[in-house]
Structure formats: structure tokens, C-alpha cells
Residue, then its C-alpha position, 0 to 999 in steps of 0.5 A: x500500500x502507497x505512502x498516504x499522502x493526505x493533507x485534510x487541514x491543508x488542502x493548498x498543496x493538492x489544489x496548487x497542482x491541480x491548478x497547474x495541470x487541469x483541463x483537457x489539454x495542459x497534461x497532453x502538452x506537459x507530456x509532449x514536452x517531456x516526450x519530444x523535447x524542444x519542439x515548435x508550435x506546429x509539432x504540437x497542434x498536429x500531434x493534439x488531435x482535436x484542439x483549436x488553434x485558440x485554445x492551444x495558444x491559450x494553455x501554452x501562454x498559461x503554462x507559460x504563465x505558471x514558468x511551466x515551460x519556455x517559449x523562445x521567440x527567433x526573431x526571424x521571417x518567417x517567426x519561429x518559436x520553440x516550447x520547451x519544459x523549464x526545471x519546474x515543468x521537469x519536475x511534472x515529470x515524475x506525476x506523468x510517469x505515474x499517471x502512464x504506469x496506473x494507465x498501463x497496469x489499469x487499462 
């Protein structure tokens, strides 16, 4: 049996996390990252299947917002940008393997 890890009185750690990845899209682009690496926006609108352009603009500026991951801007024409995991979007990591081990052994 796991570590129990719950925090009833303080509640703030949980939530803080769950700010960070919740939603549709923030952990498929949290995994992509740690996935591929370096990689530029059009990798990721193409390997996420069904999400806007609107939409992937918005959770990357939040994840950005978060210092989850790094946008690098190449001042050239036409523009290039590149997402990367910063250290703190690194450490994501870990829960992303867990959550790709519970779905394996679970499936």
C-alpha cells in the first residue's frame, strides 16, 4: 500500500497542482514536452488531435504563465518559436510517469 499522502487541514498543496495541470489539454502538452523535447508550435497542434488553434495558444501562454515551460521567440521571417519544459515543468515529470504506469497496469 502507497505512502498516504493526505493533507485534510491543508488542502493548498493538492489544489496548487491541480491548478497547474487541469483541463483537457495542459497534461497532453506537459507530456509532449517531456516526450519530444524542444519542439515548435506546429509539432504540437498536429500531434493534439482535436484542439483549436485558440485554445492551444491559450494553455501554452498559461503554462507559460505558471514558468511551466519556455517559449523562445527567433526573431526571424518567417517567426519561429520553440516550447520547451523549464526545471519546474521537469519536475511534472515524475506525476506523468505515474499517471502512464496506473494507465498501463489499469487499462
Amino acid at each position: 500500500m502507497p505512502e498516504k499522502i493526505c493533507f485534510v487541514n491543508n488542502k493548498e498543496p493538492f489544489e496548487y497542482t491541480l491548478s497547474i495541470v487541469t483541463g483537457k489539454w495542459k497534461l497532453k502538452i506537459i507530456y509532449l514536452l517531456a516526450c519530444m523535447g524542444t519542439v515548435r508550435y506546429g509539432v504540437l497542434k498536429k500531434n493534439i488531435e482535436k484542439i483549436t488553434h485558440k485554445m492551444l495558444s491559450s494553455q501554452l501562454k498559461e503554462l507559460e504563465g505558471e514558468n511551466i515551460i519556455l517559449r523562445k521567440e527567433y526573431p526571424q521571417v518567417p517567426p519561429k518559436v520553440e516550447y520547451s519544459l523549464t526545471e519546474k515543468g521537469q519536475s511534472l515529470i515524475p506525476l506523468v510517469n505515474d499517471m502512464c504506469s496506473w494507465g498501463r497496469e489499469h487499462r
